[in-house]
mmCIF file of the C-alpha atoms, coordinates in Angstrom:
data_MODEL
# 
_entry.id   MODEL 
# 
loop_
_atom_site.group_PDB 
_atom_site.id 
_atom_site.type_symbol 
_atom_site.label_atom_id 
_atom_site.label_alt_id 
_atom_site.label_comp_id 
_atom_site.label_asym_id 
_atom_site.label_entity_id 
_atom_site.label_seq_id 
_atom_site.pdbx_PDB_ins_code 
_atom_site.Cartn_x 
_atom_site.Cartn_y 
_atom_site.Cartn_z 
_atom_site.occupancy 
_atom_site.B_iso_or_equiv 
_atom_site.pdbx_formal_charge 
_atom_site.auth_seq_id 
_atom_site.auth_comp_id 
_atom_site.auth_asym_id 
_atom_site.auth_atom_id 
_atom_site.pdbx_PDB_model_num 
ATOM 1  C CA . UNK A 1 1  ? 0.823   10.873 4.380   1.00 0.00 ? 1  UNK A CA 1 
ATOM 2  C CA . UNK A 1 2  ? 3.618   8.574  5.101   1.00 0.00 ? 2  UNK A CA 1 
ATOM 3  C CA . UNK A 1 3  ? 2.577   5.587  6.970   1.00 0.00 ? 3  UNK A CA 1 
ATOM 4  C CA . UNK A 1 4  ? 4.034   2.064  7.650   1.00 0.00 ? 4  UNK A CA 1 
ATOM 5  C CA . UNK A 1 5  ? 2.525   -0.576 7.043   1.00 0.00 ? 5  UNK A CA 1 
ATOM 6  C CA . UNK A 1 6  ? 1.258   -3.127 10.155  1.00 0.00 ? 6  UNK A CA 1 
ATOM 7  C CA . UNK A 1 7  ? 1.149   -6.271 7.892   1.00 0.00 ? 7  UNK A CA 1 
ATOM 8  C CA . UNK A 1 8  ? 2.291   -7.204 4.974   1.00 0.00 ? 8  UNK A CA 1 
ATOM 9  C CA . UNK A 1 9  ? 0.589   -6.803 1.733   1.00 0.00 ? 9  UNK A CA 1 
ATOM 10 C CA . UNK A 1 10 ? 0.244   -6.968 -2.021  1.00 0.00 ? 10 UNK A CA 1 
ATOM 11 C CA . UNK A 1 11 ? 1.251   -3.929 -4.031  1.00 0.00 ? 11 UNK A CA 1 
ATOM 12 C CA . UNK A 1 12 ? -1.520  -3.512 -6.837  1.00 0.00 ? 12 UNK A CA 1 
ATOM 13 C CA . UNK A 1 13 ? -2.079  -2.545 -10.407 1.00 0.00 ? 13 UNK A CA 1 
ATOM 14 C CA . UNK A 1 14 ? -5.128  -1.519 -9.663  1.00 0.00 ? 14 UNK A CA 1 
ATOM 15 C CA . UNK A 1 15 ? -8.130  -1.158 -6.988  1.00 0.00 ? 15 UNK A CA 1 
ATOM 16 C CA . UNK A 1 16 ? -9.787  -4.239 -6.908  1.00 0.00 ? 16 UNK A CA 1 
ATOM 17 C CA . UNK A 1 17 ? -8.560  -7.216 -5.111  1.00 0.00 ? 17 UNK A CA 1 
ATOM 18 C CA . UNK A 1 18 ? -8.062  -9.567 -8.066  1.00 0.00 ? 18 UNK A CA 1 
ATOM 19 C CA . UNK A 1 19 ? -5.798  -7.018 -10.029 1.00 0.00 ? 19 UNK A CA 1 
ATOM 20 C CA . UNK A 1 20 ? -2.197  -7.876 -11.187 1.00 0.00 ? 20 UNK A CA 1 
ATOM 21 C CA . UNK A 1 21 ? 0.108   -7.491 -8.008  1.00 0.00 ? 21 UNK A CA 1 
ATOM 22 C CA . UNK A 1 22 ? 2.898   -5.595 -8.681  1.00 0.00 ? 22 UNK A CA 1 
ATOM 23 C CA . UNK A 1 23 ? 5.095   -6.564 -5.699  1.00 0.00 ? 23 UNK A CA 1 
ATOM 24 C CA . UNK A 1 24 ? 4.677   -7.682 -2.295  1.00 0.00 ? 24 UNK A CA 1 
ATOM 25 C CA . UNK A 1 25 ? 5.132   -5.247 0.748   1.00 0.00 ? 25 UNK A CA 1 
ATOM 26 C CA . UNK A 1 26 ? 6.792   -6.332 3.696   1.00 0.00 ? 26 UNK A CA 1 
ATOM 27 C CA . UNK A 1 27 ? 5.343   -5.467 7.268   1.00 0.00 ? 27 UNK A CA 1 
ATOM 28 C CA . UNK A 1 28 ? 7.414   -2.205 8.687   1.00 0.00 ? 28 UNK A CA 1 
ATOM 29 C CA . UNK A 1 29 ? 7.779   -0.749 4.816   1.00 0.00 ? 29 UNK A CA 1 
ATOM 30 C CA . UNK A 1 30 ? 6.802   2.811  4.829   1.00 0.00 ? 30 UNK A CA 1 
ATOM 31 C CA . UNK A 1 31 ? 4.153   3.871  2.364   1.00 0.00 ? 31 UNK A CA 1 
ATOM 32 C CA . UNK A 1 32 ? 3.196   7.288  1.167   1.00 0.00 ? 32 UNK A CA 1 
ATOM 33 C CA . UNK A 1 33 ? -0.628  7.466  0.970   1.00 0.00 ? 33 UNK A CA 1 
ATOM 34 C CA . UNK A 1 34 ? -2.168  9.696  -1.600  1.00 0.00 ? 34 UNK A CA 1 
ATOM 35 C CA . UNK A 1 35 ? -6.010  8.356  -1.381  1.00 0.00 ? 35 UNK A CA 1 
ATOM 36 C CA . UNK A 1 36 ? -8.054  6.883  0.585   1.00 0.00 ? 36 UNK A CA 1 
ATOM 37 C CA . UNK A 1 37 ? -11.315 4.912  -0.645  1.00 0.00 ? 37 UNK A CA 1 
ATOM 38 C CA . UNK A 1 38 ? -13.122 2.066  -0.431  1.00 0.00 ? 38 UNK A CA 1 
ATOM 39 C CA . UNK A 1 39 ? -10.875 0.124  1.725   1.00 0.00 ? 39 UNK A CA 1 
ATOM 40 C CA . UNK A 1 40 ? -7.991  1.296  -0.350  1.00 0.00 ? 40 UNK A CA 1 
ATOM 41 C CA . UNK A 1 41 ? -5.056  3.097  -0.092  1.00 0.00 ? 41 UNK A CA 1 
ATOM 42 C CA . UNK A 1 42 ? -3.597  4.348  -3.349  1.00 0.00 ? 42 UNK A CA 1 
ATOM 43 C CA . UNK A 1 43 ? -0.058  5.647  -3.367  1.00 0.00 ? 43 UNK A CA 1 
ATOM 44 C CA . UNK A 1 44 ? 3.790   4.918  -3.638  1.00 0.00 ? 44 UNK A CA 1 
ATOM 45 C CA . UNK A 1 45 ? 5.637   2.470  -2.196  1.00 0.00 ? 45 UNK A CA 1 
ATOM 46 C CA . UNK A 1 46 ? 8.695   3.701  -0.853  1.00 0.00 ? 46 UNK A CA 1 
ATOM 47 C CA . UNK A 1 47 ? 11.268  1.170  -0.616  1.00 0.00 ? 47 UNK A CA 1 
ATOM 48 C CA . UNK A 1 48 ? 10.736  0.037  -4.107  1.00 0.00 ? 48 UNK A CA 1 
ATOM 49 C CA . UNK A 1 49 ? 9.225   3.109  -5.542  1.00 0.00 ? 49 UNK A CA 1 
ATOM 50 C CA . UNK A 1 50 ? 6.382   1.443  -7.490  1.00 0.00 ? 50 UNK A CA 1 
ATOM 51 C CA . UNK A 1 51 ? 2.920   3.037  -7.519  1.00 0.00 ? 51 UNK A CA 1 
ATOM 52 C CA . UNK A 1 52 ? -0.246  1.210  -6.664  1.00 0.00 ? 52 UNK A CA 1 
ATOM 53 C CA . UNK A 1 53 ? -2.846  0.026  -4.634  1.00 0.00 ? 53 UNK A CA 1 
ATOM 54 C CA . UNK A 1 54 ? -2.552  -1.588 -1.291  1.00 0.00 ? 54 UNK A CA 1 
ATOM 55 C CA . UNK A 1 55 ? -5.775  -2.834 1.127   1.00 0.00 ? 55 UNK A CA 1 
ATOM 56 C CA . UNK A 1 56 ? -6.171  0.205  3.485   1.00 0.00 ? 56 UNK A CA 1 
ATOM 57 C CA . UNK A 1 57 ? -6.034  -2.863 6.603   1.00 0.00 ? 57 UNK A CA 1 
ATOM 58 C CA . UNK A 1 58 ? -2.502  -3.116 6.402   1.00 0.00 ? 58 UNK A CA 1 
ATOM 59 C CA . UNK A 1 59 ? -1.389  0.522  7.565   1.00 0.00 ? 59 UNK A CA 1 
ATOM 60 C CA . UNK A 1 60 ? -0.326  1.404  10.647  1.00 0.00 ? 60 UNK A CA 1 
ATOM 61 C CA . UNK A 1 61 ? 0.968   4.567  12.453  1.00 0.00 ? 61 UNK A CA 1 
ATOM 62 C CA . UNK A 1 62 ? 2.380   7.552  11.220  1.00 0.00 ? 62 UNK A CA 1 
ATOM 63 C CA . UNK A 1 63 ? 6.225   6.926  9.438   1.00 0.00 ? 63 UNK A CA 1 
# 
C-alpha cells in the first residue's frame, strides 16, 4: 500500500523505537507499506529504497 507520509520520520533497522535509524524520511515521501503492527509500519522507502521500520503516526493518505 503506497502511502505518503504526513510528517517526517526516522527510517528504522528495526521495530522498536530505540533501534539504529537508517535514514530520515522527509514529510510528502511516499512509502510502500507491507505491515502493519503495533504502531508500526514495516516496508520500503521509496525515494531512497531502504527497507525498514517507520512509526505508523507519520502516514498519511493514499500515494
Amino acid at each position: 500500500m503506497p502511502r505518503m507520509l504526513s510528517s517526517a520520520t526516522a527510517l528504522r533497522a528495526a521495530a522498536p523505537a530505540d533501534s539504529d535509524v537508517i535514514a530520515q524520511l522527509s514529510a510528502g515521501g511516499v512509502f510502500e507499506v507491507l505491515e502493519l503492527a503495533g504502531g508500526n509500519a514495516w516496508g520500503v522507502a521509496r525515494g531512497p529504497g531502504l527497507v525498514g521500520y517507520i512509526d505508523a503516526g507519520a502516514l498519511g493518505g493514499a500515494a
